[in-house]
TORGU-789276 format. One record per residue (C-alpha): x, z, y. Coordinates in steps of 0.001 Angstrom, whole numbers, plus 500000, padded with zeros to 6 digits. Layout:
residues N
XZY...
//
This chain:
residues 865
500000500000500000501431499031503333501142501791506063500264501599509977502885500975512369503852503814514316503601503424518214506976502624519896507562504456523307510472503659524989512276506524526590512132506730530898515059505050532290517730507396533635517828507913537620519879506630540225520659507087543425518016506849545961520040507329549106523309505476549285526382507335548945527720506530552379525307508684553537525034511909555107522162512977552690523350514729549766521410513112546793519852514918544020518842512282541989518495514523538935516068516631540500518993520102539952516832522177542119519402525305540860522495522848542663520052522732545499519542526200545877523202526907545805524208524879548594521546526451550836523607530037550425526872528588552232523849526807555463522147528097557994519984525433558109518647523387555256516579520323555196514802519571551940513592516067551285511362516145548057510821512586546610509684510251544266511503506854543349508871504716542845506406506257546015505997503601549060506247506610551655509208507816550627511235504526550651509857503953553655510778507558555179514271507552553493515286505476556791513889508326558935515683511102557135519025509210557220518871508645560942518313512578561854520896513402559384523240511078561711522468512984564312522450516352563100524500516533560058527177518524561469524757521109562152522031520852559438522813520458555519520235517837554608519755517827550573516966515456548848515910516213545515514284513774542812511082515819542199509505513057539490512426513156536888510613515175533843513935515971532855514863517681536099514549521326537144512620520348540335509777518555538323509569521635536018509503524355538681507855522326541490504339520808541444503206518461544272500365516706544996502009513908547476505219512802548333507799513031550366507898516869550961510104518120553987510896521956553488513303523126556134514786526964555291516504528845558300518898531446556401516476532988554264514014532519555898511332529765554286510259527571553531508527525677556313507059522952555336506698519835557962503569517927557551504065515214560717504541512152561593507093510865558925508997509424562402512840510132562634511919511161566646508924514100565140511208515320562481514061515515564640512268517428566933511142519670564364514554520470563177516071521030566229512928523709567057514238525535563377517441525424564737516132527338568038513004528960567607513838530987570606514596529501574505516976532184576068516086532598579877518575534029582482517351533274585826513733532534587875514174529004588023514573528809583825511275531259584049509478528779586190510391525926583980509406527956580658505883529170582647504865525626583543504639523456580307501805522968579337501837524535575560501179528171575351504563530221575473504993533790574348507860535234576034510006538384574984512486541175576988515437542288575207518095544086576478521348542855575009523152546428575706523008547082571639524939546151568955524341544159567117521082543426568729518759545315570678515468547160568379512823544377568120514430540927568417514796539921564806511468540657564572510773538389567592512793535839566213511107535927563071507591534955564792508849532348566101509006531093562704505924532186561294504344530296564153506645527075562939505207528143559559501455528285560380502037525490562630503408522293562738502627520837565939504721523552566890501819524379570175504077528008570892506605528341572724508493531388572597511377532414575163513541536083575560514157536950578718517713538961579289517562540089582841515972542818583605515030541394587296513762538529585697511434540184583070509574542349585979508244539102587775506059538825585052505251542700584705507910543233581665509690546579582003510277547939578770512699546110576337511097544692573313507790544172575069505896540980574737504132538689576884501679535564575896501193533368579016498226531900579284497289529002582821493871529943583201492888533109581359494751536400582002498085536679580751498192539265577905500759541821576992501359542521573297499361545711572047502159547507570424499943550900570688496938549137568545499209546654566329502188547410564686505287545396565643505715543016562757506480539516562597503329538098560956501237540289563442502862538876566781502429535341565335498691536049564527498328537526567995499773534600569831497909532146567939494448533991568185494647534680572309496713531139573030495134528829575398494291525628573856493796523299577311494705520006575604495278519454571707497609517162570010495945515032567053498226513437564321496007512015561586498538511925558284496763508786557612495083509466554317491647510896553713490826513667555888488171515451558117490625515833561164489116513337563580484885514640562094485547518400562727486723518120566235484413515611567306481825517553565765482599520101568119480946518249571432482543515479573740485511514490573146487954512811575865490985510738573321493931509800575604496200507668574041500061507689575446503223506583574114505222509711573468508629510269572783509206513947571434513245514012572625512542512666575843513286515665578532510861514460581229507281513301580512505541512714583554502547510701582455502100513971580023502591516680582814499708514441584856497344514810582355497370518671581684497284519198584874494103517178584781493461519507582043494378523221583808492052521875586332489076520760584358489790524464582851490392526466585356486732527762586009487999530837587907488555528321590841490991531062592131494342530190593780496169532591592452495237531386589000498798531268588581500436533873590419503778533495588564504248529787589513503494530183593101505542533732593385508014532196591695508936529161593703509417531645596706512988532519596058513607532868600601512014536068600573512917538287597838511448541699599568508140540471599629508566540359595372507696543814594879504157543160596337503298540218595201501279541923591806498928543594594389498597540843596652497396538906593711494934541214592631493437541544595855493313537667596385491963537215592693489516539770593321488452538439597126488165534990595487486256536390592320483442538049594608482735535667597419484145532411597244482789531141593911479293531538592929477537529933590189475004527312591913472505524942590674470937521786592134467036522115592643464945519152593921461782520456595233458266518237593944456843515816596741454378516973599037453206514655600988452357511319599223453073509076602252456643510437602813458902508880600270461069512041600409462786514902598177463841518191599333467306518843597423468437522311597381471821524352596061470843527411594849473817529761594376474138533556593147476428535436595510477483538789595523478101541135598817481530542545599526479698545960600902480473549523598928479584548883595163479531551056592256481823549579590015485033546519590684482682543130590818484095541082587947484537536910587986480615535843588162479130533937585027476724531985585270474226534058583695470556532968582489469084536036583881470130535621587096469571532039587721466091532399586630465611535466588852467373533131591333464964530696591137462074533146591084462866534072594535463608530445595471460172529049594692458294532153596299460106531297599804460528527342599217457948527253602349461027528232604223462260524695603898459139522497604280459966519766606296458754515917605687462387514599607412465242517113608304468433515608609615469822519042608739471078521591606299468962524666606395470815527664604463468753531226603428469993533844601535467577536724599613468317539256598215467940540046594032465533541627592321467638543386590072471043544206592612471248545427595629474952544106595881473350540817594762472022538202596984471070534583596126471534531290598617469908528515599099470814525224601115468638522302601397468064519532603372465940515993603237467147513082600375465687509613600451464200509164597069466482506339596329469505508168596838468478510812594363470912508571591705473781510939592879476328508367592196475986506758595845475635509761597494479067510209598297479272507487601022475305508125602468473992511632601883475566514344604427478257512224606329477417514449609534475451517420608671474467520021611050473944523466608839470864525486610789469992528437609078466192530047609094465110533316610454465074534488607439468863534247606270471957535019606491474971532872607619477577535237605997479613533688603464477052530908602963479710528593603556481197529566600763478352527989598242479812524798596316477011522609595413476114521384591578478494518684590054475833516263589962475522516209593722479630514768593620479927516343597162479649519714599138476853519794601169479256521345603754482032519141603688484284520928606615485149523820604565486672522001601181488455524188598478492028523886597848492197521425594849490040518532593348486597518276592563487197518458588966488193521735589641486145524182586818484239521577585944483843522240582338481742525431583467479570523855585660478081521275583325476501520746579724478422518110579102481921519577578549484706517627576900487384518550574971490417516947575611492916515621572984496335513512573364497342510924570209500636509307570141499765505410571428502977504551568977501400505851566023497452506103565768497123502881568348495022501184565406492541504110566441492129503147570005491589499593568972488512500836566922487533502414569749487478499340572129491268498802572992492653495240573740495153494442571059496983492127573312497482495153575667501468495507576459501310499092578254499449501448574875497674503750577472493849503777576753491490506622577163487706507049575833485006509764575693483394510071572342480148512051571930478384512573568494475944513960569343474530511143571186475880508531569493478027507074572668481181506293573525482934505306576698486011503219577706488387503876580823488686500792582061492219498958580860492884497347584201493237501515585633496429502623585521495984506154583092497367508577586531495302511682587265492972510553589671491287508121587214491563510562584722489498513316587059486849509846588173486431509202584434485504513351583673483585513723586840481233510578586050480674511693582607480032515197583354477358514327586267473746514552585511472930510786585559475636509326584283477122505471585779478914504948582901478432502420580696477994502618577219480938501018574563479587498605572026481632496863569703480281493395569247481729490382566847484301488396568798483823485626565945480542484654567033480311481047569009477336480167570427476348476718570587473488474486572136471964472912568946471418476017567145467539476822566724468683480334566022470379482594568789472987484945567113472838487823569487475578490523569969476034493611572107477351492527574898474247489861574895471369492026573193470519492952577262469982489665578656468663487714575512465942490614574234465430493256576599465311491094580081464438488284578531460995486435579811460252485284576316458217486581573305461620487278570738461924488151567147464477489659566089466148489730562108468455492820561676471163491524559132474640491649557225476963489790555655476704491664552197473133491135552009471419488695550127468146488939550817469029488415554232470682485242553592467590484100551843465238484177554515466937481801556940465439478593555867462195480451556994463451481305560399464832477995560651461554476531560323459756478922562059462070478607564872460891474501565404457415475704565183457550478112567870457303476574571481461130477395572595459498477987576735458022480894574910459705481819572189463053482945571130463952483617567435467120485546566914469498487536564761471828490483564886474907491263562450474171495074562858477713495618560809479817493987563459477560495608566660476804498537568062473314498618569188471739500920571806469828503881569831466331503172570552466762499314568793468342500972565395467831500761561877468564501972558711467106498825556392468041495504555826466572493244556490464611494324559401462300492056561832461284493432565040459128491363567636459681491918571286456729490898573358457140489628576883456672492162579817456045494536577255459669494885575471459742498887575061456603498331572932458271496198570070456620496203566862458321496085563793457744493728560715455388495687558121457474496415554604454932495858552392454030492493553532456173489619552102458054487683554486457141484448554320455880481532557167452054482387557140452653485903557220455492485870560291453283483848562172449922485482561730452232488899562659453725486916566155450026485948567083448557489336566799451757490807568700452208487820571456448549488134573238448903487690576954447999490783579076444281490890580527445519492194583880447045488293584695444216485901585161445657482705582806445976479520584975445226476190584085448559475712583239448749478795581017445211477445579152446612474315578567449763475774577517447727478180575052445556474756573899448160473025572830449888476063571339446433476757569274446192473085568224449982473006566488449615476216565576446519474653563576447543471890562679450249473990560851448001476236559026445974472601557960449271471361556671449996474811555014446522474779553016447222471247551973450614471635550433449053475218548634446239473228547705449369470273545981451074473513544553447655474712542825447294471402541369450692471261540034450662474551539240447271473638536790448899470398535244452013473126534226449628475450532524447985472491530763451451471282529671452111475310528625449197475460526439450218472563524783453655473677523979452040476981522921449865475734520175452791473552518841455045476910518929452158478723516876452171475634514266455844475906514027455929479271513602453081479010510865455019476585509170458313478845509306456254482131507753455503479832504747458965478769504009460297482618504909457882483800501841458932480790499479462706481844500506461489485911500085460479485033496345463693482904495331465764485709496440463700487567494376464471485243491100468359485214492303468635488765491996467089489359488451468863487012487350472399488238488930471492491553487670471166490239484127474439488545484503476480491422485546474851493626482645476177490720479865479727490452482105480040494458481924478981494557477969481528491877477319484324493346478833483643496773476915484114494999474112487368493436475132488624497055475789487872498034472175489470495270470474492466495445472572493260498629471192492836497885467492495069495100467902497637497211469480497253499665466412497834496794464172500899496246466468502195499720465733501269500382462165503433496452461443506400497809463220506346500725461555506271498495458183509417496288459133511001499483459987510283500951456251511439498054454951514812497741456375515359501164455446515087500130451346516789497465451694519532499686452916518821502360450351518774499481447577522237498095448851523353501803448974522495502689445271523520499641444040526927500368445150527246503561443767525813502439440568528844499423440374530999502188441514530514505034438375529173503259435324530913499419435870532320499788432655530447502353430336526984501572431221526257498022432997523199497537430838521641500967431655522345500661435133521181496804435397517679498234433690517621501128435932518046499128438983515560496731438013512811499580437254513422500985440669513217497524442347510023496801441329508828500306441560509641499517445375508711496168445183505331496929443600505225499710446412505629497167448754503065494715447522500370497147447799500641498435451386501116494852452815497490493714450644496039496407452274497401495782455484496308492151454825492944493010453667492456495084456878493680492822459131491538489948457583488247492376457894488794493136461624489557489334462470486447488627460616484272490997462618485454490071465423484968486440464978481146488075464549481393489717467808482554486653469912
//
């Protein structure tokens, strides 16, 4: 029996180098994570590059890791390691789920894992922050510098008096790593300051205290009463209370939820810039978050940063020592008084034949007078705008007038507060100029303020009217700063802003509406969810500050003169001889919406086929339709954006726009088929012309003639149904007739099936009878095999017998010649002879019986056969 091959597996091939041996990179190809480890003992810092041979990424970052190991070898031991070898210790010990892996160790301290851009520029940068977790600053102007950027920097006061170093600072330093650690982007900066003189401009007086700056917020100083002074709980600290202005975004470029869970968050603003991470200077960058610390800063105080302006001051250094209560009064002055929370009211119209609005600020102020308790930054609470307006509406007789050249100001007090007061401006609006977008240029050029009897003209001037209103309504005393200033308090719409690398993720501002022929990758868009919008900055803008703060502040007002992104199909060509009009989204306005025609619409897409299917019908429905009223059309909802209201979810899907009436479009019913008859009989209910226009001549001759081929169609549809029924009757004849001549046929084959049932029958008898006579035969072959192998045997034993007398008869006859050859020849001769034929009589018996047997068995078996 021959067995089953065994399966051949040939054994891996054995490695080789992946990095060439000219280079810096020492190359593990064998995966001896043990060799690895004991290089790292003898190097500070250690660069790890895990990899896989036969992985696309890594080939492609192998490039990147050799040209920061050119820079940087003589400082950094880089080491990459073969992790896919199974014969290798890394591939036993280590188990990843993507490749390349970058761990970086700094002494013992690791491993911290990079998970960025796999760019030489981002990895170098990343190193070199391992290599110096910590900035060391000496003097004010390194302070300044440190204080100013715009990521959040935690900053520490040692004094180096102690050897080796002061209590505290390897702790310190070890934060700064955990925050490497945690993360990436590497968003903290952390600093140790070393003067003394230094450290108290920002409050620091005891060494080993620690200090998280923050722009906008108040500037914290590490708890060490509440928290114990560890390095994971610094690191946690800094990361929970940092200030997160503006947020880096580096999709890795596989599958992930990065981009959904921050724009699931609300508006988002995407600025795209190319960004070098070595450079020293980036002032594009440094324009932008200052757009941001602006947008933020909802305080609105000056002394929002009282380290950078104290700072800069270096002529008067005896005025330092009061600066911390100088700021706290200013902060507080500029808490109480000069920034209330306001909102725009537009009071109803009373007189019909004045075609004018009464636009009021209404603000919640507080009084400067003896109070209780220190008056905290105002927010702009529910309670106390609704109280606010309370009192507004019960005094709002106070401003009646039907045309006021001029701002009339009142202030009440609360119902809850005596410290509390509320104030209200208002003046006269032409109704047409309530779109707040051209009010800069005609509403309040030259406003005279008048107050009523019944207010107050302290600190009114201080009110700052709604966002929507783009303006103050008392333009001669302006607040230091832009108008974007705390914006993203003073709306609904606030944005969260985010930076992406132009050099990287530029693919992602193309999706978003980018020109790819573009030389200069700056692009900006808002992106809302929520609404299902998305706007463009405007390529031709340079991306500086101002249009940054334009694009916010238009966004963020109440009505909105922005215009809505949609992506439409650049492939599409239109062309005169086409019955259909392929309609797109920069056309969808002007050829449905404002267009003076009746229009029907087909939703469709490429992948579907019933789609394709029903063009022949719109083809001809499109020459039936009168094209001075009609317009039949389609719309590849895959390659458009569409506004919201003129979605759908099903393909295909027909929608009918009828003239002066296109907000009212009817859609296509789903369970009727969609056919000619149908289509038309749906355009004819939906098309009527409105009763409230008397119809013309014109228009009934128009409708006549549209009636008549309208009628003449339906007469030419009845007469080809009426040719398909008759067709359709000469086929079922013709079916009937095939169908008796299949029931004859298959009458015919159930007769020879049962004439074919009963031969099988016959066959099989008669088969069975055979193998019963083949089976009886060849038992009797068995038996007389065996009888003629005993005849086989018992004859051999015979000859063998035989031989042996012979040689007993030769034997005795010797011995006989041998004794008695001369005294008795007779008497031996006779002797001999008697014993001869003894034996030969012997002899002659047992081969006649052999005989006789052997004859008896032939002849029964010549019986048998």
């Amino acid at each position: 029996s021959c067995s089953r091959a065994k399966d051949v597996t040939m054994p891996a091939k054995l490695p080789v180098n992946f990095f060439s041996t000219r280079s810096p990179v020492i190359d593990l190809f064998r995966g001896q994570l043990d060799y690895a480890d004991h290089l790292r003992q003898d190097s500070e810092i250690v660069l790890y590059f895990f990899y896989a041979p036969w992985c696309g990424q890594s080939i492609a970052a192998r490039e990147e890791i050799e040209h920061v190991a050119s820079r940087l070898s003589d400082q950094v031991l880089f080491v990459a390691v073969n992790c896919w070898w199974n014969q290798g210790k890394c591939r036993k010990q280590k188990h990843f789920f993507y490749f390349p892996v970058i761990h970086l160790y700094h002494r013992s301290f690791g491993p911290i894992e990079y998970k960025g851009p796999m760019s030489a520029v981002y990895i170098e940068k990343f190193v070199r922050r391992v290599m110096t977790p910590l900035l060391y600053i000496s003097s004010r102007s390194k302070l300044l510098d440190f204080l100013s950027n715009y990521e959040p920097g935690v900053l520490g006061y040692f004094e180096f008096n102690a050897s080796p170093q002061p209590p505290g600072y390897l702790t310190f330093f070890t934060s700064a790593l955990h925050s490497l650690k945690k993360d990436y982007l590497g968003t903290i900066r952390f600093g140790v300051i070393t003067d003394k003189r230094v450290a108290e401009e920002i409050s620091l007086v005891h060494s080993g205290s620690v200090y998280l700056h923050r722009h906008v917020n108040t500037s914290l100083i590490y708890p060490n009463d509440i928290m114990n002074y560890t390095a994971e709980n610094i690191c946690k600290w800094a990361l929970e209370n940092r200030e997160m202005l503006i947020r880096w975004l580096r999709p890795h470029g596989g599958k992930s939820l990065l981009l959904n869970n921050e724009l699931k968050k609300g508006p988002a603003l995407l600025v795209f810039i190319p960004y070098d991470p070595l450079a020293e200077i980036h002032p594009l960058l440094d324009e932008i978050t200052k757009v941001a610390l602006e947008y933020h800063n909802c305080n609105k105080s000056q002394a929002a940063e009282p380290d950078l302006q104290h700072l800069g001051d270096t002529d008067s250094p005896a005025s330092d020592s009061s600066i911390p209560d100088a700021h706290m009064k200013l902060s507080e002055t500029f808490s109480v008084t000069k920034y209330p929370c306001c909102n725009t009211v537009v009071l109803p119209q009373w007189h019909s034949i004045s075609r004018t609005h009464n636009v009021c600020e209404l603000c919640i102020n507080q009084t400067l007078g003896v109070k209780p308790n220190k008056v905290h930054v105002p927010q702009c609470n529910f309670l106390e705008i609704e109280a606010a307006l309370d009192s507004f509406y019960l005094q709002e007789h106070t401003f009646f007038q039907v045309i006021s050249n001029t701002i009339e100001c009142s202030n009440f007090l609360s119902f809850y507060s005596p410290f509390s007061y509320y104030t209200a401006c208002c003046r006269t609006v032409n109704r047409h100029f309530l779109s707040f977008i051209s009010s800069e240029k005609t509403i309040f050029q030259t406003p005279k303020v008048a107050f009523s009897s019944h207010g107050k003209k302290d600190n009114t001037q201080h009110s700052i009217p709604h966002i929507e209103d783009q303006n103050c309504f008392i333009p001669d005393l302006h607040i230091s700063g832009t108008n974007i200033t705390g914006l993203s308090c003073r709306t609904n719409k606030t944005l969260n802003l985010y930076l992406l690398d132009s050099n990287l993720f530029w693919i992602y501002a193309e999706r978003l509406g980018a020109s790819r022929s573009t030389h200069l990758k700056e692009f900006a868009a808002i992106v809302d969810l929520k609404e299902e919008v998305h706007y463009v900055l405007d390529q031709n803008l340079s991306l500086a500050g101002s249009t940054l703060e334009n694009f916010i502040k238009n966004f963020s007002i109440l009505y909105s003169p922005l215009k809505r992104h949609l992506v439409d199909d650049p492939s599409v060509h239109f062309h005169q001889q086409h019955v259909i009009t392929e309609v797109t989204s920069n056309t969808f306005q002007e050829t449905v919406v404002l267009s003076e025609k009746n229009v029907l619409l087909l939703y469709y897409a490429q992948w579907c086929g019933f789609c394709a299917s029903l063009n022949h019908i719109f083809i001809e429905l499109a020459r039936l339709l009168p094209p001075d009223n009609f317009t039949v059309a389609r719309i590849d909802i895959t390659r458009n954006d569409l506004p919201w209201e003129f979605t759908t979810d099903r393909l295909p899907t027909i929608l009918f726009f009828p003239y002066q009436r296109k907000e009212q479009s009817v859609k296509f019913p789903e369970d009727f088929s969609v056919n000619l008859p149908n289509l038309l009989k749906f355009i004819l209910h939906h098309s009527s012309l409105s009763s409230s226009e008397p119809c013309t001549k014109e228009c009934l001759h128009k409708e006549t003639v549209l009636q008549q081929g309208r009628i003449s169609h339906l007469e030419r549809e009845i007469q080809k149904l009426r040719s398909e029924i008759s067709a359709l009757h000469q086929a079922h004849d013709q079916l009937e007739a095939q169908l008796s001549e299949a029931r004859r046929e298959e009458h015919r084959l159930q007769q020879q099936k049962h004439t074919l049932e009963k031969q099988h029958k016959t066959l099989q008898l008669h088969s069975e009878q055979l193998q019963a006579t083949y089976n009886q035969k060849n038992q009797e072959l068995l038996e007389m095999a065996e009888k003629l192998q005993e005849l086989a045997d018992a004859s051999e034993n015979l000859l063998k017998e035989n031989t042996l007398l012979r040689i007993l008869v030769a034997s005795r006859e010797g011995k006989l010649q041998s004794k008695d050859e001369i005294k008795e020849p007779l008497q031996s001769e006779q002797t001999v002879s008697e014993d001869v034929s003894t034996a030969t009589a012997t002899l002659e018996e047992k081969r006649s019986d052999n005989i006789d047997t052997m004859e008896t068995e032939h002849s029964s078996a010549n019986r048998t056969e």
